[in-house]
N, CA, C and O atoms as CSV, one atom per row, in Angstrom:
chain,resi,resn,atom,element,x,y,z
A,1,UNK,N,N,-21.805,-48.389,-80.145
A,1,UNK,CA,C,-22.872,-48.562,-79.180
A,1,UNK,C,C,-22.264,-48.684,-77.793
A,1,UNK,O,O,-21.167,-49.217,-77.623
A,2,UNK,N,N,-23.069,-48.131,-76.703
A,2,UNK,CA,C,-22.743,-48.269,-75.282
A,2,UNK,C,C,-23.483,-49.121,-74.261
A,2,UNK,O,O,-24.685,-48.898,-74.115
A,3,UNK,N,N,-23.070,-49.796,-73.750
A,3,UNK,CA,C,-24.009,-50.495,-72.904
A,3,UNK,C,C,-23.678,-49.548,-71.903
A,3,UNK,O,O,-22.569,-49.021,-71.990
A,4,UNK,N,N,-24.669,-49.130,-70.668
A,4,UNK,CA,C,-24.466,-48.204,-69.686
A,4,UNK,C,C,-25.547,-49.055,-68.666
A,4,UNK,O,O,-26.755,-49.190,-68.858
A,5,UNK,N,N,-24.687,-49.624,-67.443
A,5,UNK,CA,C,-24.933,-50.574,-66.434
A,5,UNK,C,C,-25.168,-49.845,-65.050
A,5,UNK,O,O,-24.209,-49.328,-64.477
A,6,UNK,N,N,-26.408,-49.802,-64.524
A,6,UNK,CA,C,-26.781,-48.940,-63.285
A,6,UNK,C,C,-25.873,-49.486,-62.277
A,6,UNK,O,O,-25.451,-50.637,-62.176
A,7,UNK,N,N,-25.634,-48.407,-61.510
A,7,UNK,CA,C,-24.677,-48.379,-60.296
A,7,UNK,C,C,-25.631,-47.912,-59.023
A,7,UNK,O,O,-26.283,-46.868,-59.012
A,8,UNK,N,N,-25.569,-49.257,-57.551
A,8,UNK,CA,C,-26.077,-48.388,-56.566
A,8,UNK,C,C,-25.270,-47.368,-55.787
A,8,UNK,O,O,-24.114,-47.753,-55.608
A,9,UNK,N,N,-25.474,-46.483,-55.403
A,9,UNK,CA,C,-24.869,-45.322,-54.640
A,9,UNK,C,C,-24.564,-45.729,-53.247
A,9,UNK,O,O,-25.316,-45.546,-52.290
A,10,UNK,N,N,-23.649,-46.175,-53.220
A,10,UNK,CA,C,-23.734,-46.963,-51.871
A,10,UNK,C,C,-22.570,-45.600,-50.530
A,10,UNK,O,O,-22.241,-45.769,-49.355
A,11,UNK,N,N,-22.389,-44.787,-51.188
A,11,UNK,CA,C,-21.447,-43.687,-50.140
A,11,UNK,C,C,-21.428,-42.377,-50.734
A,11,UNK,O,O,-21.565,-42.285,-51.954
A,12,UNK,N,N,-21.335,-41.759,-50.304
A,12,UNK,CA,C,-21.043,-40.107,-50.666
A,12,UNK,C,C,-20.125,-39.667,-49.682
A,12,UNK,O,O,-19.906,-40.136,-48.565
A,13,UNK,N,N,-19.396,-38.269,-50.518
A,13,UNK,CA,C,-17.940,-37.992,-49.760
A,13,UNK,C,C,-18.111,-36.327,-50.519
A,13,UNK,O,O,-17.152,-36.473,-51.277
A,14,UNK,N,N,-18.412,-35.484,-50.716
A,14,UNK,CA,C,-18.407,-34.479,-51.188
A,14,UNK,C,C,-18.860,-34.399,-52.506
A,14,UNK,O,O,-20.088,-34.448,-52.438
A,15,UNK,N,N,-18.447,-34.284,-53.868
A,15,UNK,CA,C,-19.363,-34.447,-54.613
A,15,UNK,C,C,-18.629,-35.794,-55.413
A,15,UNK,O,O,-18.313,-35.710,-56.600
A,16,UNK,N,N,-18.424,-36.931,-54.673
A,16,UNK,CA,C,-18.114,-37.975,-55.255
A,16,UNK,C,C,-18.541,-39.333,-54.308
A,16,UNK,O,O,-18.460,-39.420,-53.083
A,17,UNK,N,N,-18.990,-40.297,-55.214
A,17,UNK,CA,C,-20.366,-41.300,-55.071
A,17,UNK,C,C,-19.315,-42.491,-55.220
A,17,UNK,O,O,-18.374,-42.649,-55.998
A,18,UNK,N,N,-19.722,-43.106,-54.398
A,18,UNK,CA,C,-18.756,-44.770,-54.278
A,18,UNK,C,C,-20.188,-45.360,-54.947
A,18,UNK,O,O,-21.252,-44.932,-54.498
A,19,UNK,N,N,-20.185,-46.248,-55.917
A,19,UNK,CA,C,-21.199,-46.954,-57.056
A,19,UNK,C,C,-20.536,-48.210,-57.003
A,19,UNK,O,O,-19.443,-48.513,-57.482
A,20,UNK,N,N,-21.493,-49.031,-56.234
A,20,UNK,CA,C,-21.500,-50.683,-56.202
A,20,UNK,C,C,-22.239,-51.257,-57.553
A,20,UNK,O,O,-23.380,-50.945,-57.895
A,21,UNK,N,N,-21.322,-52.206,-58.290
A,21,UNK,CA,C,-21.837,-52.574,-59.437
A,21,UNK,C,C,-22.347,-53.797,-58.926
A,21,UNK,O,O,-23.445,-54.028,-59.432
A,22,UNK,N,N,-22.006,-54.624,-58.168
A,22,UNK,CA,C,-21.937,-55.896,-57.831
A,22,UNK,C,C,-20.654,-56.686,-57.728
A,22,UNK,O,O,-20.390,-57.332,-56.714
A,23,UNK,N,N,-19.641,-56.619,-59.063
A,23,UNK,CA,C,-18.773,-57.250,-59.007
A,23,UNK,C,C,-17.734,-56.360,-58.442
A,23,UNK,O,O,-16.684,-56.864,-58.046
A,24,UNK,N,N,-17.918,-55.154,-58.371
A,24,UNK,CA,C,-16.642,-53.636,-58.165
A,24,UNK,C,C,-17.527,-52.715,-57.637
A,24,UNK,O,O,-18.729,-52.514,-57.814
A,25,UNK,N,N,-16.730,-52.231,-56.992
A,25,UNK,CA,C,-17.081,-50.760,-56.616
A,25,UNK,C,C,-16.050,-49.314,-57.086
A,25,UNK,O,O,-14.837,-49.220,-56.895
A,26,UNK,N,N,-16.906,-48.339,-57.702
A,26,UNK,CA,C,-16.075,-47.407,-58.371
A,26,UNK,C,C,-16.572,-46.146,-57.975
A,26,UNK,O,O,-17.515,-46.040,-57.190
A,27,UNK,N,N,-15.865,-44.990,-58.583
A,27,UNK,CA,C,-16.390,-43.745,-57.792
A,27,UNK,C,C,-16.659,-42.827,-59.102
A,27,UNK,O,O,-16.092,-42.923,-60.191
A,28,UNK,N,N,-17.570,-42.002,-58.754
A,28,UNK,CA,C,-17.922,-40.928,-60.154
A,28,UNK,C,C,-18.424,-39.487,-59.259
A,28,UNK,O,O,-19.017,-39.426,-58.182
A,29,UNK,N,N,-17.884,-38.268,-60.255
A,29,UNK,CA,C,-18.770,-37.583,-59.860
A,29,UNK,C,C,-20.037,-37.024,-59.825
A,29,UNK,O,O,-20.644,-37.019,-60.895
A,30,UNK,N,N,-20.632,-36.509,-58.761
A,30,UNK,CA,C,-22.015,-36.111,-58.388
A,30,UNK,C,C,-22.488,-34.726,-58.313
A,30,UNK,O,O,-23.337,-34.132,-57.647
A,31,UNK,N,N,-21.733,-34.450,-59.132
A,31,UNK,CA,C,-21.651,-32.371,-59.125
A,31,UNK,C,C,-22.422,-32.199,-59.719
A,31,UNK,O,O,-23.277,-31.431,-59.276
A,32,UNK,N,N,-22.651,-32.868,-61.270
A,32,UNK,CA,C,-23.563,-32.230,-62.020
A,32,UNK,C,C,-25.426,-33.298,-61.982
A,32,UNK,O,O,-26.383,-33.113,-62.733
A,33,UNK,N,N,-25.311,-34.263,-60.903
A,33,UNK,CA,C,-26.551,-34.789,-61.053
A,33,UNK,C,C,-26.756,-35.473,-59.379
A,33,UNK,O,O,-26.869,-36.656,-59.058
A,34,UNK,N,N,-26.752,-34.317,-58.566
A,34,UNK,CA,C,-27.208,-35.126,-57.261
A,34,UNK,C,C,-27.842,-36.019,-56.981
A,34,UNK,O,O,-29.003,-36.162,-57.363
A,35,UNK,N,N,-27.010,-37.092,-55.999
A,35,UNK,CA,C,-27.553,-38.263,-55.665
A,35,UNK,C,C,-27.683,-38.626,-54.411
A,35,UNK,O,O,-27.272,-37.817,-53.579
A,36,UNK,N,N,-28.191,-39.729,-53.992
A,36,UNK,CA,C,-28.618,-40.009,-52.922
A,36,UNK,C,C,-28.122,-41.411,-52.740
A,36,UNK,O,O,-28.048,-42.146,-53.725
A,37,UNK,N,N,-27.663,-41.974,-51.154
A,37,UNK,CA,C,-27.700,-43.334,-50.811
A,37,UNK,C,C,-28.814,-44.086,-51.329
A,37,UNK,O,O,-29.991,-43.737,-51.246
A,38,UNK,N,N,-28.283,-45.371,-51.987
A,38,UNK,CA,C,-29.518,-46.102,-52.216
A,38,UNK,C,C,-30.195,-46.260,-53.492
A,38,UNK,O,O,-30.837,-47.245,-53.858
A,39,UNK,N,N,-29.877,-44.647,-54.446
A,39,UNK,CA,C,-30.217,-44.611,-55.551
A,39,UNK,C,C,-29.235,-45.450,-56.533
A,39,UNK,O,O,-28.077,-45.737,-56.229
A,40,UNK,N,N,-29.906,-45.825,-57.835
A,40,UNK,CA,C,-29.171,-46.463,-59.291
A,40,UNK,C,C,-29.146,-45.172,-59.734
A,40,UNK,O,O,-30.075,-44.367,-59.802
A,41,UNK,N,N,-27.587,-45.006,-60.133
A,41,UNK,CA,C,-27.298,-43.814,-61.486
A,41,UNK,C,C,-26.924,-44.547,-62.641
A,41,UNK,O,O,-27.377,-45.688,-62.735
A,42,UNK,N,N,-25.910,-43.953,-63.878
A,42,UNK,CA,C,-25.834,-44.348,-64.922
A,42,UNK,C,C,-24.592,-43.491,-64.789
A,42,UNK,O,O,-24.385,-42.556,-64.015
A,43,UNK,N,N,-23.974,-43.911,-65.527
A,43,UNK,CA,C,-22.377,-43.077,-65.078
A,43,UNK,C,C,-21.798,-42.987,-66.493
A,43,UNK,O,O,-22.137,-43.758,-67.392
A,44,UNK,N,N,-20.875,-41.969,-66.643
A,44,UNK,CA,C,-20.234,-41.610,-68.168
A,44,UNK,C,C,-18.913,-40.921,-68.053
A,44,UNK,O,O,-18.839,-39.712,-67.830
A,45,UNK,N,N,-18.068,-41.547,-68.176
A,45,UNK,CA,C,-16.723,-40.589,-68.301
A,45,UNK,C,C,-16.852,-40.127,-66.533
A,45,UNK,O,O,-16.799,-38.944,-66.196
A,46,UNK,N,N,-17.004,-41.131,-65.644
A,46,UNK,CA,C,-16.587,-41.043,-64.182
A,46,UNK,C,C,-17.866,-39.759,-63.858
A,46,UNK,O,O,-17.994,-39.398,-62.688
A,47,UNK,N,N,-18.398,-39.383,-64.501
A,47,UNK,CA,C,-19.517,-38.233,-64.156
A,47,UNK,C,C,-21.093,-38.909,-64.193
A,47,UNK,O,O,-21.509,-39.562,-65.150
A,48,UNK,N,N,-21.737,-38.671,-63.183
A,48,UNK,CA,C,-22.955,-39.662,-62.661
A,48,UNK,C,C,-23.794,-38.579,-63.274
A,48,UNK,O,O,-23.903,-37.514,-62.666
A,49,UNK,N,N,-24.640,-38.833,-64.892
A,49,UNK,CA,C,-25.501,-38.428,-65.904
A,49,UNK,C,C,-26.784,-38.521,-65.818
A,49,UNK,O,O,-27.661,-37.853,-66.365
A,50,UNK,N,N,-26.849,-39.477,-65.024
A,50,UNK,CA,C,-28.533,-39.890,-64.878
A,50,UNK,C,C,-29.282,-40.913,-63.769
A,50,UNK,O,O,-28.742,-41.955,-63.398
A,51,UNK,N,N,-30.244,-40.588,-63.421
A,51,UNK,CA,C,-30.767,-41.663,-62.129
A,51,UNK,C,C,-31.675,-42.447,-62.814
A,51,UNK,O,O,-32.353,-41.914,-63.692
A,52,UNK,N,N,-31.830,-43.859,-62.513
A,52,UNK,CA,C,-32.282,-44.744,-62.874
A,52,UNK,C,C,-32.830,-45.505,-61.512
A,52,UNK,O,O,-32.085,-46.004,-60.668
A,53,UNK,N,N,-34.693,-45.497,-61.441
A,53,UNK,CA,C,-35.890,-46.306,-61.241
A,53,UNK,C,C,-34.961,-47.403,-60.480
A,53,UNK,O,O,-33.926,-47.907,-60.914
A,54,UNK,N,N,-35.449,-47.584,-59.527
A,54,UNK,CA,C,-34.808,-49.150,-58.831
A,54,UNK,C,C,-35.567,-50.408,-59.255
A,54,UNK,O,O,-35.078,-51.527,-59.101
A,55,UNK,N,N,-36.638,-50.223,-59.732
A,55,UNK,CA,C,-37.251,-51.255,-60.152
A,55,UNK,C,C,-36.633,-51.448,-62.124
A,55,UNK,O,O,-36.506,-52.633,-62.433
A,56,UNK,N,N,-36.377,-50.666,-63.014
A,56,UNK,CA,C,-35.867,-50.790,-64.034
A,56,UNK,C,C,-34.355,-51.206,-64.349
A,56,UNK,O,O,-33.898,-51.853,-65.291
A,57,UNK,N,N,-33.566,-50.463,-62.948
A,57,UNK,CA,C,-32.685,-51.265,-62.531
A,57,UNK,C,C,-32.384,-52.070,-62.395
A,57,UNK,O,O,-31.602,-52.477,-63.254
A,58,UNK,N,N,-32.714,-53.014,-61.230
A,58,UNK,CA,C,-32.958,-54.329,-61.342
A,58,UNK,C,C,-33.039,-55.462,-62.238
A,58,UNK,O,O,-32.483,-56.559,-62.279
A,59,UNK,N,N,-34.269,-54.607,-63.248
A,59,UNK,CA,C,-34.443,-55.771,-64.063
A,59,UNK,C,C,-33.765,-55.453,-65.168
A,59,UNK,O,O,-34.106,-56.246,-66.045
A,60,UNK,N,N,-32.854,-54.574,-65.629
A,60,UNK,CA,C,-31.541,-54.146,-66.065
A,60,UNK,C,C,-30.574,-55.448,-65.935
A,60,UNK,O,O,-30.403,-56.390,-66.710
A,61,UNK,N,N,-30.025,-55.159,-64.709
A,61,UNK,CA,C,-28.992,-55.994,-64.219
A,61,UNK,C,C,-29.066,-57.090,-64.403
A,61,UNK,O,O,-28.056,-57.557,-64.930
A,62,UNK,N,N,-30.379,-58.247,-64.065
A,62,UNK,CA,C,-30.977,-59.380,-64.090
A,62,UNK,C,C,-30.790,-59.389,-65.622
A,62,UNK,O,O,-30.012,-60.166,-66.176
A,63,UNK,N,N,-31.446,-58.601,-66.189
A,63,UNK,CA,C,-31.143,-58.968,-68.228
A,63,UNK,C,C,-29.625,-59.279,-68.706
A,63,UNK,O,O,-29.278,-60.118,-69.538
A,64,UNK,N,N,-28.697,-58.262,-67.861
A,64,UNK,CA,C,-27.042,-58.187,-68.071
A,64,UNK,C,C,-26.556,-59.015,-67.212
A,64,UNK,O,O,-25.431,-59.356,-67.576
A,65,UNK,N,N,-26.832,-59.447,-66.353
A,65,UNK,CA,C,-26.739,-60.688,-65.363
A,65,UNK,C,C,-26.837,-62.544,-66.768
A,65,UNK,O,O,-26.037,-63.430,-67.069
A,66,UNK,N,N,-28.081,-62.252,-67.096
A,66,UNK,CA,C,-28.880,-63.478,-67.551
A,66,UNK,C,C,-27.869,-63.405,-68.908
A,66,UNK,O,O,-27.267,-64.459,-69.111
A,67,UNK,N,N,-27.661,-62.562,-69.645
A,67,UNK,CA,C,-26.775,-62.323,-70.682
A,67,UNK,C,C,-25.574,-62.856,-71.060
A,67,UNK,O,O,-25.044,-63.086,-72.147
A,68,UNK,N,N,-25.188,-63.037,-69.627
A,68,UNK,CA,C,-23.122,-62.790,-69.270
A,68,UNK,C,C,-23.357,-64.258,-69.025
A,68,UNK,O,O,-22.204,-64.626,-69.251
A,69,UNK,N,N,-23.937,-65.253,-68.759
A,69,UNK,CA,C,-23.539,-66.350,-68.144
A,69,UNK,C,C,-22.644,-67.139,-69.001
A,69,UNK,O,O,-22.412,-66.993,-70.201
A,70,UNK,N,N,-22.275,-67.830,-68.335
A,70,UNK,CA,C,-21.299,-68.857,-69.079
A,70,UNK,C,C,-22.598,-70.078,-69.599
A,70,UNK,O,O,-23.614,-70.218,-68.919
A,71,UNK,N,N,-22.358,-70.867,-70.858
A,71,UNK,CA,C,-23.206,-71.830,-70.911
A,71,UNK,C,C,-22.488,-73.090,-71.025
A,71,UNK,O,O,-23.110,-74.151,-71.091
C-alpha cells in the first residue's frame, strides 16, 4: 500500500515543480501533468501524476497531520 501526500506547487522552472510538503520541499516533474502555482499535486517516482482539489487537500493533510502526532 501507498500513502500519496499532496504537495503545494509552490515554483516552476521549466518542466520541474518545487512541491512544499510542509515539513520539506522537493522537486518533481511536470511534463507529463501541467501545473500551476498554488495547485496540490500527488507525485510518484519524482513525476507529478495527478492534481488534487485544495479543499480535499487540506483535509488530507489535517487527517495525516492528526495521524502522525505523538501521544
Amino acid at each position: 500500500m501507498c500513502l500519496a501526500v499532496p504537495g503545494k506547487v509552490i515554483g516552476i522552472k521549466g518542466n520541474t515543480a518545487t512541491l512544499d510538503y510542509g515539513s520539506e520541499k522537493r522537486e518533481a516533474d511536470c511534463s507529463l501533468m501541467p501545473c500551476k502555482i498554488g495547485e496540490y499535486v500527488i507525485v510518484s517516482n519524482r513525476m507529478v501524476i495527478d492534481k488534487v482539489d485544495e479543499k480535499e487537500a487540506v483535509a488530507s493533510l489535517k487527517m495525516y497531520a492528526d495521524a502522525t502526532k505523538k501521544k
